[in-house]
N, C-alpha and C positions, 0 to 999 in steps of 0.2 A: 452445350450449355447455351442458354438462352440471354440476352443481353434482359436487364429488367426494365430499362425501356428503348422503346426503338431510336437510332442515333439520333432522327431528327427532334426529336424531344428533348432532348439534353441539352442544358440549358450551358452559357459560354461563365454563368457566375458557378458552374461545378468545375471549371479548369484551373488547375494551378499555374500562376505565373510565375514560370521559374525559367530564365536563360542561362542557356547551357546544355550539355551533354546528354540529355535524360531525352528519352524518346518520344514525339507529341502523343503517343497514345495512352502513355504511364501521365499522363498531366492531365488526362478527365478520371476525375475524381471515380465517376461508375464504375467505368473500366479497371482502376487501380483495386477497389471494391472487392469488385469479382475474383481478380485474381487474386488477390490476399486471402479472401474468406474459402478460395477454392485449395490454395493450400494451407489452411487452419484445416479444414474439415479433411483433408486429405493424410494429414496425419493424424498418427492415435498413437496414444502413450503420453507420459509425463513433459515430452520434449517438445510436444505441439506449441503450446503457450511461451515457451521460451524462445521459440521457432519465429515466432509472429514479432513477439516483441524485438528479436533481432534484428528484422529486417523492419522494423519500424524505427530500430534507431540508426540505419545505414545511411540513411535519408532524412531530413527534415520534412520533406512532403510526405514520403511513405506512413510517418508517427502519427499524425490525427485517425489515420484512414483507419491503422493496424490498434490501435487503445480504443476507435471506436467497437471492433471486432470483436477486442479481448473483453472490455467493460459489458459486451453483449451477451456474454454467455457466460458468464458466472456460476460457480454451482457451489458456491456458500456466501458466508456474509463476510470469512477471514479476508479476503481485498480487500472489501468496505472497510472494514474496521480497521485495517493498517493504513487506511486513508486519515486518521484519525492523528495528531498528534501524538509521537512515541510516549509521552510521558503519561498519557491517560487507558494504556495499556501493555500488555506483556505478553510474550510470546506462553501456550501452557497454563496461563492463568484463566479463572473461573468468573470473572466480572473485569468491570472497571476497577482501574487505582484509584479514578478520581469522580467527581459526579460531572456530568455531561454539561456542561455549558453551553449556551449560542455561538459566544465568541469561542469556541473550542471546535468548535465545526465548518467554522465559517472560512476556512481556505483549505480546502483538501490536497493532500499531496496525488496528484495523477500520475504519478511513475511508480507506484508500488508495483513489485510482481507477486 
């Protein structure tokens, strides 16, 4: 597998600053990339997305990289919409409970699974 761009192009504002334990190759962001999306794609079945998001909450650094992955492939709009405030929908249900506001959209929860 191919890096997607050559090291010397990787720029020092895609490295995470984090002291400690973690090894300097998992702290360029590309690098962390590749191997996260190599094992999303590496699995198949219902436990892939579960897969990612687990190991995006092992780490505080791993989460950006792993919800940028998961938010990437999508294959309906049910995440989107449980981004949504619980009280303006239902699990099963055929619409909104309520009608859509601005202020009803305007802070998304990003940890849905």
């Amino acid at each position: 597998m191919a890096l997607a761009k050559p090291v010397e192009q990787i720029s020092t504002a895609s490295i995470i600053d984090t002291p400690g334990p973690m090894h300097h190759c998992l702290q360029v962001t590309e690098i962390l990339d590749l191997i996260l999306t190599d094992l999303f794609e590496s699995r198949e079945g219902p436990h892939s997305r579960g897969d990612l998001l687990s190991v995006g909450l092992t780490c505080q650094d791993f989460l950006e990289v792993a919800l940028d992955i998961l938010w990437g492939t999508q294959t309906s709009l049910v995440p989107l919409i449980k981004t949504l405030p619980c009280n303006l929908w239902k699990e099963g249900g055929s619409g909104f409970d309520k009608t859509l506001k601005q202020d009803s959209i305007s802070t998304p929860n990003v940890y849905v699974d």
